[in-house]
N, C-alpha and C positions, 0 to 999 in steps of 0.2 A: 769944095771940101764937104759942106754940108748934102752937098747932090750923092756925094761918092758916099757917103755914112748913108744916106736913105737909100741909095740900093742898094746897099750891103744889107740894111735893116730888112726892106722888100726879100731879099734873096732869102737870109737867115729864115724870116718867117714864114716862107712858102716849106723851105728843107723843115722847118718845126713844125709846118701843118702837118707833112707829108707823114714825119716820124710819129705824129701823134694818133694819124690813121691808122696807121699799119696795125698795133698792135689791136686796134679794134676790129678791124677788119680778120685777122688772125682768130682773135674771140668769138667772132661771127660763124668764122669757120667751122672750127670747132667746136661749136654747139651746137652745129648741125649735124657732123658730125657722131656727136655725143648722142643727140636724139634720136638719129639713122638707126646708132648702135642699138640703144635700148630697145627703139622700136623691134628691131631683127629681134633679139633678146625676148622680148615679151612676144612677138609670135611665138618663137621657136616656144618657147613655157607654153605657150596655150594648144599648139598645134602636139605636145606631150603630153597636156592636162585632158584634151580631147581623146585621145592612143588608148590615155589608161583608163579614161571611164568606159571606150568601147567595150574593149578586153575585157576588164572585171564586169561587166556590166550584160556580155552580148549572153543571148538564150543559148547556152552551150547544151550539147546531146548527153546526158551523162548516162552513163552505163556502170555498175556499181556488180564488179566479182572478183571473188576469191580473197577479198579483202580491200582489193584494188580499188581506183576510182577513173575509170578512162571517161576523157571530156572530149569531144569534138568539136568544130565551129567550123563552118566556111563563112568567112568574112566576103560577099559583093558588092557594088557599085562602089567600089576603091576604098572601101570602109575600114581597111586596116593599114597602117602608116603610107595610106595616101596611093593603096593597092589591092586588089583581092587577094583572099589569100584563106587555104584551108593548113586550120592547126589542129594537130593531134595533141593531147598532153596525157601520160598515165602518172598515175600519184602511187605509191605506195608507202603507206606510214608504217615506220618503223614497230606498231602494236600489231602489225599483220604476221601470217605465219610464212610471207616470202620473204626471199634473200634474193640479193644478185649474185651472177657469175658472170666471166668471163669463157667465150670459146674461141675456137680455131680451128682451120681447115689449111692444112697443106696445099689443095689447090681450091680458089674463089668458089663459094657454096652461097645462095642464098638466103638472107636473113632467116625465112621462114623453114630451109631446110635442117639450117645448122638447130636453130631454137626447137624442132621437133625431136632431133637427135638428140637431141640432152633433155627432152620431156619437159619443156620449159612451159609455163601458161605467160607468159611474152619476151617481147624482147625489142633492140632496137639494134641495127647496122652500129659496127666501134668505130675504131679508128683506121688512120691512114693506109694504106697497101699499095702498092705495083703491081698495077692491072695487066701487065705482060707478064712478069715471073712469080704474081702471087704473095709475096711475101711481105709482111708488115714493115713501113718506115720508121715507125713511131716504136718506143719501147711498149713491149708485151711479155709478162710473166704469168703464167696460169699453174696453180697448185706449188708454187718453188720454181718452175721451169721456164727457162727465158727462152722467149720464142720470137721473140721480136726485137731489134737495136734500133737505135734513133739514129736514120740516114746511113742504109748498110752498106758498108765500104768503104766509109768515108775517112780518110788521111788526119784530117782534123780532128782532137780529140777535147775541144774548148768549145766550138760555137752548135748551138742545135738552131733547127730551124723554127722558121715562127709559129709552126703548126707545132712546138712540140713544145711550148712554151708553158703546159699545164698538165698535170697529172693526178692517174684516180686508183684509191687502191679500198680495195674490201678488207674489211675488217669484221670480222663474224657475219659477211656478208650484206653486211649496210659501208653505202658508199662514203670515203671521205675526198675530197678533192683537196689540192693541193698545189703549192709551187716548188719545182723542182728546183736543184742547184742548178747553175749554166753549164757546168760541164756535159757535154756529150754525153757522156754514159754515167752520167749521176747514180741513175735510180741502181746500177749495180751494187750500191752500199748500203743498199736500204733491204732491211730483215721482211721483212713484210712477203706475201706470199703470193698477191694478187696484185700487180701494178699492171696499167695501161696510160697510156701517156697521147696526147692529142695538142687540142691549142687549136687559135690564141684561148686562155682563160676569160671568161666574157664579165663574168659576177664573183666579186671573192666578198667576203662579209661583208657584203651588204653595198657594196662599191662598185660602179661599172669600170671596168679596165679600159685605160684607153687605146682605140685599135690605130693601127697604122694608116696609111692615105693608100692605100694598095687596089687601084680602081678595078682587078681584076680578081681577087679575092675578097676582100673586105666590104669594096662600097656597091658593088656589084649585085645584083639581085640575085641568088642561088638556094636551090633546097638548102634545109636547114637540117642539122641535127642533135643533140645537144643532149647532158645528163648534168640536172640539179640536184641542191639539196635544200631545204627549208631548215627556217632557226630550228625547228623540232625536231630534227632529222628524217624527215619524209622524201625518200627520193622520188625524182621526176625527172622522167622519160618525156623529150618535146622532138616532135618532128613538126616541119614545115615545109608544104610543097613547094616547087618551083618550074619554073619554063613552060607555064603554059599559060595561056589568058584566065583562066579559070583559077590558076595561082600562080602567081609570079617569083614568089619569092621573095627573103629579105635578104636587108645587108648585112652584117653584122651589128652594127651601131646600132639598127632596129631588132634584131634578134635579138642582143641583150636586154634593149630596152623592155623587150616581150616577158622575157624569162624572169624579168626582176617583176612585171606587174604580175606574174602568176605565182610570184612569191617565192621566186629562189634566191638564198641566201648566197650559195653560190653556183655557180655556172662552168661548166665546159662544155665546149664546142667538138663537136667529132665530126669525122669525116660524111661530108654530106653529097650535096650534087643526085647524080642518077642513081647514088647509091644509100640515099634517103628511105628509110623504110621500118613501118612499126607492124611489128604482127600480135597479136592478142589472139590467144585459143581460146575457138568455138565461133569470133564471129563469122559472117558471112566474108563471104569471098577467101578463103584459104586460112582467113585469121589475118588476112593484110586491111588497115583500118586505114591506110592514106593512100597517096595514087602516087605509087613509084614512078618516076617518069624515063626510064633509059629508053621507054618506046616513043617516047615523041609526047603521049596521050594522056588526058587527063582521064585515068583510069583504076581499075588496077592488076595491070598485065604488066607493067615493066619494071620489074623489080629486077634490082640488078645482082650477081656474084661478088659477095667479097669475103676477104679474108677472115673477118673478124667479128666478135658481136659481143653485147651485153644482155645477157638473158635473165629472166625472173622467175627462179623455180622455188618448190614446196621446200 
């Protein structure tokens, strides 16, 4: 009897070692865990604290007309979020005697064609278009007149796509940005005379939006294109090149991150890729200040046709 009670007791006490491990072992775990995390956590803050002292910090080209304030960089040896990478930025403060517009060409025009046509001292490529029939995806109204629908054809009169997810409209010719309703053709209700609609939204007051997991848009390395606004209201025109060794290009999640360290309040993203392109009247090379890439080269020969653009005239 006594035998049979002490290996019951031996057994008990093995199953109560066992049970009193586990949870330690558990705790072990997950402190490692824990640390792992923070660790990733605190690079990721320094590998950002590192990003934005470059940025604010690098010897930018400034060129200072018509009010303007155009800055140049080509960031090398992987010196910007972990890549080379040449940024254009123009500034225009709202104390200057420019304004934006918007333009349009019925068939694909170049940035620098369209911005000479309307006597523009710059400009930057807009929004989205169908490169085979020319015609904007995204909504577009210039002087009252809509000239552009979000996704034209489309059945659905509820979901817009994710590229149309932000919109900009002039207001005495200074930009405000915006979030539209979800309806499809929202911006039809809206009195305003100058709407243009793009996406995703990168910066809204002061906030990075967060973007999708989309490895082919989003996380992806591509020309950038982009139009800010600072808390003062000072808009800014951002290109960033891409596809070439000489500039690779960002993803979004680092594009925004760029726009917010150069001080925009808020951010939209316009349509970029080959069709990335800033022109400024009088510099060299045509008035094109970044290296449009639709020729392969880091140059600046390949600027591409499109439908649409943001220009900065008197």
């Amino acid at each position: 009897m006594s035998k049979h009670i002490s290996h019951k007791a031996k057994q008990g006490g093995k199953r109560n070692g066992i049970a009193h491990r586990r949870p330690l072992q558990t705790l072990a775990i997950l402190g490692c865990l824990s640390v792992l995390f923070c660790s990733c956590c605190l690079s990721a803050a320094n590998a950002q604290n590192t990003d934005s002292t470059k940025v604010v910090g690098a010897d930018w080209l400034v060129d200072t007309l018509d009010g303007m304030v155009l800055k140049r960089m080509h960031f090398v040896g992987k010196d910007c979020m972990g890549s080379n990478q040449f940024v254009s930025i123009l500034e225009i403060p709202r104390s200057s005697h420019c304004r934006l517009a918007f333009t349009h060409e019925a068939e694909r025009t170049p940035t620098t064609v369209q911005a000479k046509r309307h006597k523009a001292v710059a400009a930057i490529n807009g929004s989205y278009f169908d490169m085979a029939l020319h015609f904007p995806i995204c909504y577009l109204r210039i002087d009252g007149r809509e000239l552009g629908e979000n996704t034209p054809q489309k059945v659905d009169s509820v979901h817009r796509k994710y590229y149309q997810y932000g919109s900009l409209k002039l207001v005495g010719g200074q930009p405000e940005i915006f979030i539209p309703d979800s309806g499809r053709m929202a911006e039809r209700e809206l009195a305003d005379s100058n709407i243009m609609t793009a996406g995703p939204l990168l910066v809204y007051h002061g906030r990075l939006i967060a973007m999708r997991d989309d490895k082919t848009f989003v996380t992806a390395r591509h020309n950038r294109t982009a139009i800010g606004v600072k808390k003062d209201g000072t808009a800014v025109l951002v290109t960033v090149d891409g596809r070439t060794k000489q500039s690779e290009g960002l993803s979004l999640q680092d594009f925004q991150r760029l726009l917010r360290y150069v001080g925009c309040y808020d951010a939209l993203n316009l349509d970029g890729g080959g069709s990335t392109t800033m022109y400024v009247d009088g510099m060299p090379h045509g008035g094109i200040v970044n290296h449009p890439s639709d020729n392969g080269k880091f140059d600046f020969e390949g600027e591409r046709a499109v439908s649409n653009c943001i220009v900065v005239v008197k």
